[in-house]
N, C-alpha and C positions, 0 to 999 in steps of 0.2 A: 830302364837299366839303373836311373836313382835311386828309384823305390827298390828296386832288390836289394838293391849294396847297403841302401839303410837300413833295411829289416833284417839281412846280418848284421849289419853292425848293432841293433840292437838285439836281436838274440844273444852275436856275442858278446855284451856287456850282462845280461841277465844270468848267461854259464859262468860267467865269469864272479861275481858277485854269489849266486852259487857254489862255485869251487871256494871263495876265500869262507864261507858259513860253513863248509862241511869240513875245512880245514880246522879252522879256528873249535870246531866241536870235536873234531878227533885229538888237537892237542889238547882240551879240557879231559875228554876222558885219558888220554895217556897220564895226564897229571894226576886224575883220580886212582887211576890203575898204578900208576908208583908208589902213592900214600897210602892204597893196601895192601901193596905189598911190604912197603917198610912196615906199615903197623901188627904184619903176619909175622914177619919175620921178627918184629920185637916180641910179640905175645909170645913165637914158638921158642922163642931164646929162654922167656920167662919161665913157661911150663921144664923147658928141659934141666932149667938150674933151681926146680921146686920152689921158684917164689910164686905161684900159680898153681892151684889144683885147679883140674876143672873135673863138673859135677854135674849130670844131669838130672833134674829134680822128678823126685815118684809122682807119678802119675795122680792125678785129679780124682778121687773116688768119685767126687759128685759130676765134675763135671763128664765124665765118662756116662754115669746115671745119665746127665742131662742131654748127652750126645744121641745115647738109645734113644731116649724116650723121645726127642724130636725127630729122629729118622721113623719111631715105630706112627706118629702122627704125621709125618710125611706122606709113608706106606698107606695110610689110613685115607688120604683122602685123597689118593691117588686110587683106590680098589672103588670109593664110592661113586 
């Protein structure tokens, strides 16, 4: 009957040590999840009172090139 009541009582120190880890890691990401949300919320402030464009940049001619021609030696040695 010892050996039982000690092997919960060790399991339940193990959940428990457990519980404060998974604790302790969801208040970090809450804390990460606030700080991009303030920093969403400043960038979208920014854009809407034109001190920010945003742009997204033309496309790579080469690297497009380079994109084909490694998928067409992909194809290639996958037929062989």
């Amino acid at each position: 009957m010892k050996r039982k009541l000690d092997s919960k009582n060790d399991a339940l120190l193990i959940l428990s040590r457990e519980l404060a880890a998974c604790q302790k890691e969801r208040d970090e990401l809450k804390l990460m999840a606030d700080q991009l949300r303030s920093k969403y919320q400043s960038l979208k402030a920014q854009v809407q009172n034109g001190q920010v464009r945003l742009s997204m940049p033309a496309p790579s001619y080469a690297y497009a090139a380079y994109s084909f021609t490694s998928s067409s030696n992909n194809l290639r040695f996958e037929i062989c």
